[in-house]
N, C-alpha and C positions, 0 to 999 in steps of 0.2 A: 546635716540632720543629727540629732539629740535624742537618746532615747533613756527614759526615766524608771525605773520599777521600786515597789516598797509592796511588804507584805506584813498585816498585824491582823492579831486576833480581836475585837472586839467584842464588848459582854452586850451585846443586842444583836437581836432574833436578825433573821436575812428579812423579813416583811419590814423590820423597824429602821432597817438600812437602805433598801429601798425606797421608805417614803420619804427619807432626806434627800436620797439621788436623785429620785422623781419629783420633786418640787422643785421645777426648777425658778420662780420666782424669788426664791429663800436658798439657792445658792450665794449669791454674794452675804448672807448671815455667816455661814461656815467661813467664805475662800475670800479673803479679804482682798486679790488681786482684782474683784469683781464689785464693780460699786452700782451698778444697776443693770440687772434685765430686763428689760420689757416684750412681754408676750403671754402667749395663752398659760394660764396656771395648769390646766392639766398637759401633762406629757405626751407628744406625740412625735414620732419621728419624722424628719424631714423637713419640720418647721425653722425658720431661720427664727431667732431672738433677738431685738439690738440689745449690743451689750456696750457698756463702758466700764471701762476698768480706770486702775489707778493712772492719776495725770491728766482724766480726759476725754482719751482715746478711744475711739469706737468702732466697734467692728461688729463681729456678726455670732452664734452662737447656738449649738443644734443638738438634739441627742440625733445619734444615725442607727441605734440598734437597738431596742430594749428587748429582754427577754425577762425570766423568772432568774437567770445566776448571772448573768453577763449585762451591761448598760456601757455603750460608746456614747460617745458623744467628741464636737470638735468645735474651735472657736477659734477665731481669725481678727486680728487688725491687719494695718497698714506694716507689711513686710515680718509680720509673723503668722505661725498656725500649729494650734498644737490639736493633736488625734490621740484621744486618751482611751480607756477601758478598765472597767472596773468588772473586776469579778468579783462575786458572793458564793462562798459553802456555806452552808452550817455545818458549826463545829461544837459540841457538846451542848452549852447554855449559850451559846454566841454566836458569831461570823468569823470567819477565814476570809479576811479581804483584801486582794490583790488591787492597786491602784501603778497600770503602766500609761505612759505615755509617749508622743514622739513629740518632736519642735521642729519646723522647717521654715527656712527664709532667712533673710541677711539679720534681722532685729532679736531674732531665735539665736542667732552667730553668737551674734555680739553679749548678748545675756545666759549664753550657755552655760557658764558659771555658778552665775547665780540660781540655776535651775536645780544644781547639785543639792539635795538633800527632799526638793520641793514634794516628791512621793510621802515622804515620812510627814512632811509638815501636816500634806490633805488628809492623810491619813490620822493625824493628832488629832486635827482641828473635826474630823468627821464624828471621833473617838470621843471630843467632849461635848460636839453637838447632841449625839444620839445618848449621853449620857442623863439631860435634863429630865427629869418626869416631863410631861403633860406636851413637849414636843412633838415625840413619837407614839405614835401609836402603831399597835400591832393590825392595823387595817389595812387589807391588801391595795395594791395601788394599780 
């Protein structure tokens, strides 16, 4: 087991960070490791998503907890699983946003390496998503 953490402030409100976690159809926009999910566009927990990522590969894909500051969620192929969480503060004009994860299973092993920095990448890639005008809106989700 592998366990990931990265923390960054971003200049968008906790509503505007949300509605990028909460879409989960326009996650693989941000996380490039993600080339399609298919499933309901609004968020609900417990719903499985198929997902395929880079190569192919298809597995399965779920938020398990949304609240107002906290969002799990976890996603599975064949001999991987990773269980992530993201927390949200507001902090001055912006968010305080903590993005941890775990990885478990032999394919998780083998690429544990290359996992090393992957907190800081979601957290860039989240940082120039929620930067666009006209993407985010301040609409609760």
């Amino acid at each position: 087991m592998t366990s990931r953490q990265a923390t960054r402030f971003l200049d968008a409100s906790p509503a505007q960070i949300r509605h990028a976690l909460l879409d989960p159809l326009a996650l693989p926009d941000w996380n490039p490791a993600f080339k399609r999910l298919d499933g309901p566009a609004r968020a609900t927990t417990g719903v499985p998503y198929a997902l395929t990522v880079i190569g192919g590969i298809t597995g399965t894909w779920q938020y398990t907890r949304i609240e107002d500051r906290e969002i799990d969620c976890t996603w599975q192929i064949p001999g991987f699983q990773e269980t992530g969480t993201w927390h949200l503060r507001p902090h001055h004009d912006g968010t305080r946003v903590t993005h941890a994860f775990t990885h478990q299973g032999p394919l998780a092993r083998a690429l544990a390496k290359a996992y090393r920095g992957v907190a800081d990448l979601r957290l860039d890639r989240l940082t120039e998503y929620s930067a666009h005008p006209g993407l985010l809106t301040d609409a609760a989700v």
